[in-house]
N, CA, C and O atoms as a GROMACS GRO file, in nm:
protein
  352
    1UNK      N    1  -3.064  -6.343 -15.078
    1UNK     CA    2  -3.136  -6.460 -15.121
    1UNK      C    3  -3.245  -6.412 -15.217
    1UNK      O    4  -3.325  -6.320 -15.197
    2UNK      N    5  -3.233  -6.505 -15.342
    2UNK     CA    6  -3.307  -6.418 -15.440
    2UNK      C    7  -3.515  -6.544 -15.432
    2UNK      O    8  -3.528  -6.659 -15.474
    3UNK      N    9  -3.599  -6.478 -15.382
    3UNK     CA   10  -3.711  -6.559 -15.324
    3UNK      C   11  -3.759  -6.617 -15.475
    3UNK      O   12  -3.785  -6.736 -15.495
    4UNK      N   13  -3.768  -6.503 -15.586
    4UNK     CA   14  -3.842  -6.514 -15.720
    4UNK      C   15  -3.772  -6.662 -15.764
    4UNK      O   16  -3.847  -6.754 -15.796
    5UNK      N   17  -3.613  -6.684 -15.765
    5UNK     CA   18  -3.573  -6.814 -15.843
    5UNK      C   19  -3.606  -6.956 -15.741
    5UNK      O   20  -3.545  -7.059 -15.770
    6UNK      N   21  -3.690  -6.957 -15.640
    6UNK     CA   22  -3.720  -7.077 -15.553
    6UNK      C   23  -3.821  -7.113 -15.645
    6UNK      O   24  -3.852  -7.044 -15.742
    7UNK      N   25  -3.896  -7.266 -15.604
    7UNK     CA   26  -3.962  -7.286 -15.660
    7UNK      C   27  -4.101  -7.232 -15.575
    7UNK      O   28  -4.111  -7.170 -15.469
    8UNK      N   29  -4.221  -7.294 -15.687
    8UNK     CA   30  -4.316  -7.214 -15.601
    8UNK      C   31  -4.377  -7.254 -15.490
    8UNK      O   32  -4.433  -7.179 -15.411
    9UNK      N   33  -4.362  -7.442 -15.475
    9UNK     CA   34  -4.387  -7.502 -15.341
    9UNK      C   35  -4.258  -7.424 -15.240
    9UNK      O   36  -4.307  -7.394 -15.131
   10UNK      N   37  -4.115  -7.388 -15.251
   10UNK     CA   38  -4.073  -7.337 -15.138
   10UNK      C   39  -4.140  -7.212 -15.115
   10UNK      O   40  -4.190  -7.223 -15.003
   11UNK      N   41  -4.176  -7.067 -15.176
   11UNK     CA   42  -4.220  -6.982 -15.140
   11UNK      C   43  -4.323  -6.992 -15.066
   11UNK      O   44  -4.324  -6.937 -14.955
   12UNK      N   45  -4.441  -7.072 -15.118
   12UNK     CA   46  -4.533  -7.105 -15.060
   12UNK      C   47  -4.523  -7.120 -14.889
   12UNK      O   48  -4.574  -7.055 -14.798
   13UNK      N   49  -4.415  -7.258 -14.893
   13UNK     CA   50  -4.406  -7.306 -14.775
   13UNK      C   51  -4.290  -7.178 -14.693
   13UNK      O   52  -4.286  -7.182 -14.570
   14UNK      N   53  -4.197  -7.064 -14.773
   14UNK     CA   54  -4.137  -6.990 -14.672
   14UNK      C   55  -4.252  -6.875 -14.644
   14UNK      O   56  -4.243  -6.783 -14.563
   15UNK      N   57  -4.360  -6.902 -14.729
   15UNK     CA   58  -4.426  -6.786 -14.688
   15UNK      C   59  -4.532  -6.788 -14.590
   15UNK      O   60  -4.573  -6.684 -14.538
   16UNK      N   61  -4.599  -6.956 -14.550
   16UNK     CA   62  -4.653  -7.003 -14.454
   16UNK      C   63  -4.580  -7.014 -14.320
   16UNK      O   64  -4.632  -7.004 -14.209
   17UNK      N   65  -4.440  -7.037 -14.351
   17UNK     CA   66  -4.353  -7.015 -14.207
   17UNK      C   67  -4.343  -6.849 -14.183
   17UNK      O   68  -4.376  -6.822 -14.068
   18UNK      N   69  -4.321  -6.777 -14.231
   18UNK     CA   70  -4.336  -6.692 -14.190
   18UNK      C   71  -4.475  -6.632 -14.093
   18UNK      O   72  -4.465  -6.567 -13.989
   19UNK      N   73  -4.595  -6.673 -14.156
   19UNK     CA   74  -4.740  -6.676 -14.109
   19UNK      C   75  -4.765  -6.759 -13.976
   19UNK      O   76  -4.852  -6.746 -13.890
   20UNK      N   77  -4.663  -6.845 -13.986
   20UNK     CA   78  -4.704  -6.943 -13.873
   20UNK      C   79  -4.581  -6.877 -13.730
   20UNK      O   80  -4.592  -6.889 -13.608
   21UNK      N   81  -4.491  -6.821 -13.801
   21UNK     CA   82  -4.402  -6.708 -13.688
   21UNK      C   83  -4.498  -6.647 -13.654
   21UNK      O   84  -4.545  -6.692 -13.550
   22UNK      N   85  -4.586  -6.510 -13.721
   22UNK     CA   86  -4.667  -6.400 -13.657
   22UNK      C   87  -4.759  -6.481 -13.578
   22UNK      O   88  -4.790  -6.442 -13.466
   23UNK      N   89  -4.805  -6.586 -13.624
   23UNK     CA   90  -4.937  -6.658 -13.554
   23UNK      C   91  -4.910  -6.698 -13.396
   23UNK      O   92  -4.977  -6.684 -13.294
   24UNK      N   93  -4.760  -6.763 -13.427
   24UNK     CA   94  -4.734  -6.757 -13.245
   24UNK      C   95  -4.688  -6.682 -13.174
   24UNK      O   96  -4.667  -6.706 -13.055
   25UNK      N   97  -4.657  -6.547 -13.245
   25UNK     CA   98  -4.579  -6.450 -13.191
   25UNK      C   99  -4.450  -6.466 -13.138
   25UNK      O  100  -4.408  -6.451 -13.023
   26UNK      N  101  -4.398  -6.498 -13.234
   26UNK     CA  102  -4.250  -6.529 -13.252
   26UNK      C  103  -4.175  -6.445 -13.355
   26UNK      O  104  -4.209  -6.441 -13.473
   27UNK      N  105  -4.019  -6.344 -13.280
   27UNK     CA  106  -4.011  -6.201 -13.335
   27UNK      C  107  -3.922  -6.294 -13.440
   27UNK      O  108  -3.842  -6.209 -13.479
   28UNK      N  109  -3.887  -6.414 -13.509
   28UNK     CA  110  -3.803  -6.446 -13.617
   28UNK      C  111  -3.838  -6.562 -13.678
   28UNK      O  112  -3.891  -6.638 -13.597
   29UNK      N  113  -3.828  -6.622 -13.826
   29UNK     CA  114  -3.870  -6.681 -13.827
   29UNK      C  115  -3.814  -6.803 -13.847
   29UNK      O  116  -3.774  -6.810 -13.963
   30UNK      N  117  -3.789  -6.932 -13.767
   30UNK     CA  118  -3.677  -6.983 -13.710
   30UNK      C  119  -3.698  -7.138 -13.789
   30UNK      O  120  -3.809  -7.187 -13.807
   31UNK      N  121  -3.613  -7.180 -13.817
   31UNK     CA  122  -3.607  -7.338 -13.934
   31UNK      C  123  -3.684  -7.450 -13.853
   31UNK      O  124  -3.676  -7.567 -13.891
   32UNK      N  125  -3.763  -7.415 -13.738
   32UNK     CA  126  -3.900  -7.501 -13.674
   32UNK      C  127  -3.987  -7.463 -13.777
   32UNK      O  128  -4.043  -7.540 -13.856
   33UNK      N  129  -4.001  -7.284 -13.771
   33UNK     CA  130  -4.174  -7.279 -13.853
   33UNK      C  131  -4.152  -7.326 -14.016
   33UNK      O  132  -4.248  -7.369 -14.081
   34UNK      N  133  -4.010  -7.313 -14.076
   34UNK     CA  134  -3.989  -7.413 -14.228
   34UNK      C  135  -4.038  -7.551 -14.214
   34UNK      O  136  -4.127  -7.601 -14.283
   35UNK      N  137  -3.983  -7.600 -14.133
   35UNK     CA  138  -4.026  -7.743 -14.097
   35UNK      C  139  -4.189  -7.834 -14.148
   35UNK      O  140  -4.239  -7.915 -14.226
   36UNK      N  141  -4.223  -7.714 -13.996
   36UNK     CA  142  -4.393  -7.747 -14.033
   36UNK      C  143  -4.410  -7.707 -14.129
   36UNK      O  144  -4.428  -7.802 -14.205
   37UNK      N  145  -4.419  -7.602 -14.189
   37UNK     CA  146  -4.474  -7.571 -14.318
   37UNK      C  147  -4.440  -7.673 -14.465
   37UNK      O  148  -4.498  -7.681 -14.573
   38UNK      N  149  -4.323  -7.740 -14.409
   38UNK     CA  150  -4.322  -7.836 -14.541
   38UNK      C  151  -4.388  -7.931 -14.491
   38UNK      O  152  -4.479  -7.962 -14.567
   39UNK      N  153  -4.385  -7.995 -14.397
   39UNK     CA  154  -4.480  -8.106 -14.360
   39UNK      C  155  -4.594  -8.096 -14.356
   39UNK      O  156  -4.658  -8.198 -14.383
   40UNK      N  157  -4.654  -8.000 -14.331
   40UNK     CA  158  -4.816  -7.990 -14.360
   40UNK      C  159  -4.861  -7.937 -14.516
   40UNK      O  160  -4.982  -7.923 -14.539
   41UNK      N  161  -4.767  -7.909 -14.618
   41UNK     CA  162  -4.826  -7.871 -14.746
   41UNK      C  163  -4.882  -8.047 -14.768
   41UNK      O  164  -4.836  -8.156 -14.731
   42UNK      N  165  -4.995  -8.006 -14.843
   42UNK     CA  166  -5.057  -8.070 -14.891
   42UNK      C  167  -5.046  -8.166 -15.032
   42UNK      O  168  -5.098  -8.277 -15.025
   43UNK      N  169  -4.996  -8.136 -15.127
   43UNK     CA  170  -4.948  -8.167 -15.234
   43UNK      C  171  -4.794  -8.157 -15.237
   43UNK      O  172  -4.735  -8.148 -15.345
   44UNK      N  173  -4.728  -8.158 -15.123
   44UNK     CA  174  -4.531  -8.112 -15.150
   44UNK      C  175  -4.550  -8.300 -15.083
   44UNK      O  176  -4.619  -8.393 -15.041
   45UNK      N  177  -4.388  -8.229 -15.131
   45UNK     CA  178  -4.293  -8.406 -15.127
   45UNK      C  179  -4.247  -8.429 -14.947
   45UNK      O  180  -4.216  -8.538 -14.898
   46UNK      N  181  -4.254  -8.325 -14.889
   46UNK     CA  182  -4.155  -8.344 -14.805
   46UNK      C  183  -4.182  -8.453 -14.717
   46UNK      O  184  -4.093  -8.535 -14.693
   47UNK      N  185  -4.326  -8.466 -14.652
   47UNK     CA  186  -4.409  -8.562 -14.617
   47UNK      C  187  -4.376  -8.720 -14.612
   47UNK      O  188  -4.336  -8.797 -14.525
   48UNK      N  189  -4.411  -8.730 -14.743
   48UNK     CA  190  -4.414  -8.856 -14.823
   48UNK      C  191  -4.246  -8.912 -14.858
   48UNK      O  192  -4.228  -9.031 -14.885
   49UNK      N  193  -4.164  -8.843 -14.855
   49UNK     CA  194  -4.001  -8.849 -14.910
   49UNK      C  195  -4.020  -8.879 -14.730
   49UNK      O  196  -4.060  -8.995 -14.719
   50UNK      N  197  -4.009  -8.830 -14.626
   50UNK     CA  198  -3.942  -8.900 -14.501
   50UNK      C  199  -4.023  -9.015 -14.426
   50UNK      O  200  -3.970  -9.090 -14.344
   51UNK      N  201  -4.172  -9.024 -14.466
   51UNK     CA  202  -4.240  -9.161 -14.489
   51UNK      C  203  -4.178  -9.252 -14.540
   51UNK      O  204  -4.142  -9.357 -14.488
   52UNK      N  205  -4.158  -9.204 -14.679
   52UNK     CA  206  -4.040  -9.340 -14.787
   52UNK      C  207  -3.980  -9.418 -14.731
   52UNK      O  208  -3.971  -9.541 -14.731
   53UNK      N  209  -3.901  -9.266 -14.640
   53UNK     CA  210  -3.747  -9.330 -14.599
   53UNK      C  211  -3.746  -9.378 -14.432
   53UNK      O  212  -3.644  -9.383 -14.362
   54UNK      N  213  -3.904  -9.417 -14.383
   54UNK     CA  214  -3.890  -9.454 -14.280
   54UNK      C  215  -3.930  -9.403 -14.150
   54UNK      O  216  -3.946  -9.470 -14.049
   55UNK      N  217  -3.954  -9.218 -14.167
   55UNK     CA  218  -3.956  -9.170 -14.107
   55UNK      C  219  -4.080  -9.159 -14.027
   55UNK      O  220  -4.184  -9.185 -14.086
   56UNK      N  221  -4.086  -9.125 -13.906
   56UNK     CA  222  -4.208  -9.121 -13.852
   56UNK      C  223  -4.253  -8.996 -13.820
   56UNK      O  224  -4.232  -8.926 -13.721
   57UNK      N  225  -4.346  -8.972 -13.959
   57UNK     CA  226  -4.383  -8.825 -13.987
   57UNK      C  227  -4.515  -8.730 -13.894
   57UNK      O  228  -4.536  -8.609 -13.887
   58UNK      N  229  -4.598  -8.871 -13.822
   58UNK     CA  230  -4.668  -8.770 -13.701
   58UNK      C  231  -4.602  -8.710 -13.594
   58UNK      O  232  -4.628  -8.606 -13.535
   59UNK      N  233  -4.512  -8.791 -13.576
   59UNK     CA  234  -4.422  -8.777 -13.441
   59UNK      C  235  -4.323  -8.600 -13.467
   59UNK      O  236  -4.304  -8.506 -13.390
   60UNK      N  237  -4.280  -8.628 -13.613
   60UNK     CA  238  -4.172  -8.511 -13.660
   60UNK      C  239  -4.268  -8.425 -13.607
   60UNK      O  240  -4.252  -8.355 -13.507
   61UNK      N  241  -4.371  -8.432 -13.678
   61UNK     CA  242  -4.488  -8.302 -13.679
   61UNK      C  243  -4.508  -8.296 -13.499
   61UNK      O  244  -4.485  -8.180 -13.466
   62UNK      N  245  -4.528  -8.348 -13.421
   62UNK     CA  246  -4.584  -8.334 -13.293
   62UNK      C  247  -4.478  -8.262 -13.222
   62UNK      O  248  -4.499  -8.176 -13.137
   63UNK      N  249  -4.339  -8.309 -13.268
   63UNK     CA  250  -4.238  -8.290 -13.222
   63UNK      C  251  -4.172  -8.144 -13.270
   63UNK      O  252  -4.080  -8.087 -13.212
   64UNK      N  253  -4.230  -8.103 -13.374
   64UNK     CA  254  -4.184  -7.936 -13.446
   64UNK      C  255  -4.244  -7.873 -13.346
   64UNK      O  256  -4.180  -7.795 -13.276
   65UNK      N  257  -4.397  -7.903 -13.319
   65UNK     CA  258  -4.556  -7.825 -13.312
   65UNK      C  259  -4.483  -7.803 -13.156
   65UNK      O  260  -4.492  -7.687 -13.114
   66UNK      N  261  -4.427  -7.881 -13.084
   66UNK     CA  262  -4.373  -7.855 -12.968
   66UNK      C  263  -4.246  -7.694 -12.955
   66UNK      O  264  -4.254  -7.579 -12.912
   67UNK      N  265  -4.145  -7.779 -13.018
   67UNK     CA  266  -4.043  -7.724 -13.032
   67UNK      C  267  -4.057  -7.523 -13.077
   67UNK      O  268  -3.975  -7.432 -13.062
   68UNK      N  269  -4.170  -7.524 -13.124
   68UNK     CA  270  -4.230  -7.386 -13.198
   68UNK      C  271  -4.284  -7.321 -13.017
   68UNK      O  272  -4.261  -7.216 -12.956
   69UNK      N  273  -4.328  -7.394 -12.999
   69UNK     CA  274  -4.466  -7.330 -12.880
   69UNK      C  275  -4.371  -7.313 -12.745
   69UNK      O  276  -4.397  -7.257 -12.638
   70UNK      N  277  -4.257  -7.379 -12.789
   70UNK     CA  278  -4.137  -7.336 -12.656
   70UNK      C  279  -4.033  -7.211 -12.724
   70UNK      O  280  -3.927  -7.188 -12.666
   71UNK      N  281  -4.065  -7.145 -12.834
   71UNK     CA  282  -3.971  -7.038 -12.892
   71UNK      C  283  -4.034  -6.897 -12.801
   71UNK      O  284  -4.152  -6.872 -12.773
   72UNK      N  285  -3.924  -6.828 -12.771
   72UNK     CA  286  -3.964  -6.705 -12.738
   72UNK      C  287  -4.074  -6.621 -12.777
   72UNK      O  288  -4.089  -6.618 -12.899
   73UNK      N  289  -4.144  -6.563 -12.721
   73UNK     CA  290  -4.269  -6.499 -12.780
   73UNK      C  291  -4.262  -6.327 -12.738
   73UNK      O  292  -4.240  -6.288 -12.624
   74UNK      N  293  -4.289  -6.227 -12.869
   74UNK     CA  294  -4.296  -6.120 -12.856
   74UNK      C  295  -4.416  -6.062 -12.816
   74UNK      O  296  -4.518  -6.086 -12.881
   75UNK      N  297  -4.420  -5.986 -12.715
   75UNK     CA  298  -4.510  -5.928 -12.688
   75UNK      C  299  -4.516  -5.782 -12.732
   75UNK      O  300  -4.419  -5.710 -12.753
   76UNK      N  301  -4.665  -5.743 -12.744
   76UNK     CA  302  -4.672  -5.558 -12.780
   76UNK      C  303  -4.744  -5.593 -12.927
   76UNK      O  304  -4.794  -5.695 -12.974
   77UNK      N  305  -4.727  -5.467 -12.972
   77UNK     CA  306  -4.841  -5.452 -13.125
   77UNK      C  307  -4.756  -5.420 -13.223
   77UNK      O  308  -4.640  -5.381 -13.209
   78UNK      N  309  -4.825  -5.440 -13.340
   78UNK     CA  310  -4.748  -5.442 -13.476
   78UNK      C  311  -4.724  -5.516 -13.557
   78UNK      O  312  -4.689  -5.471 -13.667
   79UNK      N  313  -4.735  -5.675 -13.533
   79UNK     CA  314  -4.733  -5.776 -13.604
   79UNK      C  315  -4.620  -5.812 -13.700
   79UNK      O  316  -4.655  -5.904 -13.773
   80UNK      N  317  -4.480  -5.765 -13.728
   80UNK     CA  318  -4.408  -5.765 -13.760
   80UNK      C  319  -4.256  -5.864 -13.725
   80UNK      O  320  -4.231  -5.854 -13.605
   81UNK      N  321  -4.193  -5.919 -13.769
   81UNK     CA  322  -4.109  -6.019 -13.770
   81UNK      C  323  -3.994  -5.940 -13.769
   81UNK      O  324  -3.996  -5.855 -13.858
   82UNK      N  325  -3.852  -5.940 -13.668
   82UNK     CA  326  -3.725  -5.912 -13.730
   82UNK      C  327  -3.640  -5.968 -13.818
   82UNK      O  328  -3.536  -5.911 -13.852
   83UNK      N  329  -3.675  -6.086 -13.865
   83UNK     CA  330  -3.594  -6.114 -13.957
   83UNK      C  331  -3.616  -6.318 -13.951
   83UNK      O  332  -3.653  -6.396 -13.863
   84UNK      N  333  -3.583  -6.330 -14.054
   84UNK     CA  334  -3.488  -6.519 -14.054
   84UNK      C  335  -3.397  -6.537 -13.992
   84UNK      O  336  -3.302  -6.459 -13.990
   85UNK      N  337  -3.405  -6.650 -13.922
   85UNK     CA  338  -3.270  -6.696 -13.846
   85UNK      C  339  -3.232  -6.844 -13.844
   85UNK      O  340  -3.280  -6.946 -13.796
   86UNK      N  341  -3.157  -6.820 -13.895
   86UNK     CA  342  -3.101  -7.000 -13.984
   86UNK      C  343  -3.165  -7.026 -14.109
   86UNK      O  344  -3.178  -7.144 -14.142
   87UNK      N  345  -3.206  -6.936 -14.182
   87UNK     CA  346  -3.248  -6.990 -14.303
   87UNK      C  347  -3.165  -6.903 -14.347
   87UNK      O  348  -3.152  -6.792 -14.296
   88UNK      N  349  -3.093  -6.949 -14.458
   88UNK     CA  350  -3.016  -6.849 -14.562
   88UNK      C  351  -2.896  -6.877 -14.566
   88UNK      O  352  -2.820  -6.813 -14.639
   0.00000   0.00000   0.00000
Protein backbone atom coordinates (compact mmCIF):
# COMPACT_ATOMS: atom_id res chain seq x y z
CA UNK A 1 0.00 0.00 0.00
CA UNK A 2 1.56 3.00 -1.34
CA UNK A 3 0.63 5.83 1.94
CA UNK A 4 2.37 8.96 -0.23
CA UNK A 5 -0.60 8.56 -3.19
CA UNK A 6 -3.62 8.81 -0.31
CA UNK A 7 -4.88 11.90 0.16
CA UNK A 8 -3.74 14.03 2.92
CA UNK A 9 -7.05 13.95 5.06
CA UNK A 10 -6.60 9.89 4.83
CA UNK A 11 -2.98 9.93 6.11
CA UNK A 12 -3.81 12.22 8.56
CA UNK A 13 -6.72 10.23 9.75
CA UNK A 14 -4.49 6.63 9.18
CA UNK A 15 -2.01 8.28 11.09
CA UNK A 16 -4.30 9.32 14.09
CA UNK A 17 -5.62 5.66 14.10
CA UNK A 18 -2.65 4.44 14.47
CA UNK A 19 -2.01 6.99 17.65
CA UNK A 20 -5.24 6.18 18.96
CA UNK A 21 -4.06 2.09 18.73
CA UNK A 22 -0.77 2.98 20.96
CA UNK A 23 -3.01 5.23 23.18
CA UNK A 24 -5.16 2.21 24.18
CA UNK A 25 -2.67 -0.22 23.95
CA UNK A 26 -3.83 -2.11 21.32
CA UNK A 27 -0.92 -4.46 19.53
CA UNK A 28 -2.83 -3.66 15.79
CA UNK A 29 -4.35 -1.22 14.34
CA UNK A 30 -7.87 -2.42 13.71
CA UNK A 31 -10.73 -0.57 11.16
CA UNK A 32 -12.48 0.66 14.84
CA UNK A 33 -9.40 3.08 15.42
CA UNK A 34 -9.96 4.25 11.22
CA UNK A 35 -13.38 4.79 12.11
CA UNK A 36 -12.95 7.22 14.91
CA UNK A 37 -10.36 8.93 13.41
CA UNK A 38 -12.52 9.88 10.45
CA UNK A 39 -15.30 10.86 12.56
CA UNK A 40 -13.60 13.05 14.79
CA UNK A 41 -11.40 14.98 12.01
CA UNK A 42 -12.48 18.18 12.13
CA UNK A 43 -12.64 19.63 8.71
CA UNK A 44 -13.09 15.82 6.78
CA UNK A 45 -16.35 14.78 5.15
CA UNK A 46 -16.89 11.70 6.83
CA UNK A 47 -19.02 13.21 9.65
CA UNK A 48 -21.23 15.34 7.78
CA UNK A 49 -21.65 12.69 4.51
CA UNK A 50 -23.36 10.05 7.24
CA UNK A 51 -25.33 13.05 8.93
CA UNK A 52 -26.55 13.79 5.18
CA UNK A 53 -27.50 10.46 4.80
CA UNK A 54 -29.30 10.09 8.02
CA UNK A 55 -26.96 8.72 10.07
CA UNK A 56 -26.76 9.01 13.68
CA UNK A 57 -23.28 10.20 14.05
CA UNK A 58 -23.04 10.54 18.10
CA UNK A 59 -24.26 7.20 18.55
CA UNK A 60 -21.59 5.75 15.57
CA UNK A 61 -19.00 7.60 17.64
CA UNK A 62 -20.20 6.22 21.18
CA UNK A 63 -20.58 3.04 19.60
CA UNK A 64 -16.72 2.84 17.92
CA UNK A 65 -15.38 4.54 21.41
CA UNK A 66 -16.92 1.27 22.87
CA UNK A 67 -16.10 -1.27 20.44
CA UNK A 68 -12.11 0.06 20.70
CA UNK A 69 -12.04 -0.15 24.69
CA UNK A 70 -13.30 -3.92 24.34
CA UNK A 71 -10.12 -4.74 21.80
CA UNK A 72 -7.40 -6.70 23.29
CA UNK A 73 -4.81 -4.78 25.11
CA UNK A 74 -0.97 -5.30 25.10
CA UNK A 75 0.77 -5.24 27.94
CA UNK A 76 4.79 -4.63 28.65
CA UNK A 77 7.05 -1.69 27.17
CA UNK A 78 7.93 -0.40 23.89
CA UNK A 79 5.10 1.25 22.46
CA UNK A 80 5.07 -0.35 19.22
CA UNK A 81 2.17 -1.77 17.00
CA UNK A 82 2.39 -5.24 15.00
CA UNK A 83 0.88 -4.30 12.21
CA UNK A 84 -2.88 -3.29 10.37
CA UNK A 85 -5.50 -5.60 10.40
CA UNK A 86 -8.29 -5.15 7.96
CA UNK A 87 -7.06 -2.23 6.44
CA UNK A 88 -5.42 -2.94 3.13
Amino acid sequence: MRFDKFTTKLQQALADAQSLALGNDNGFVEPQHLLASLLSQEDGGTASLLARAGGNVPALKAATDQRIARLPKVKGEGGELSGWRGVG
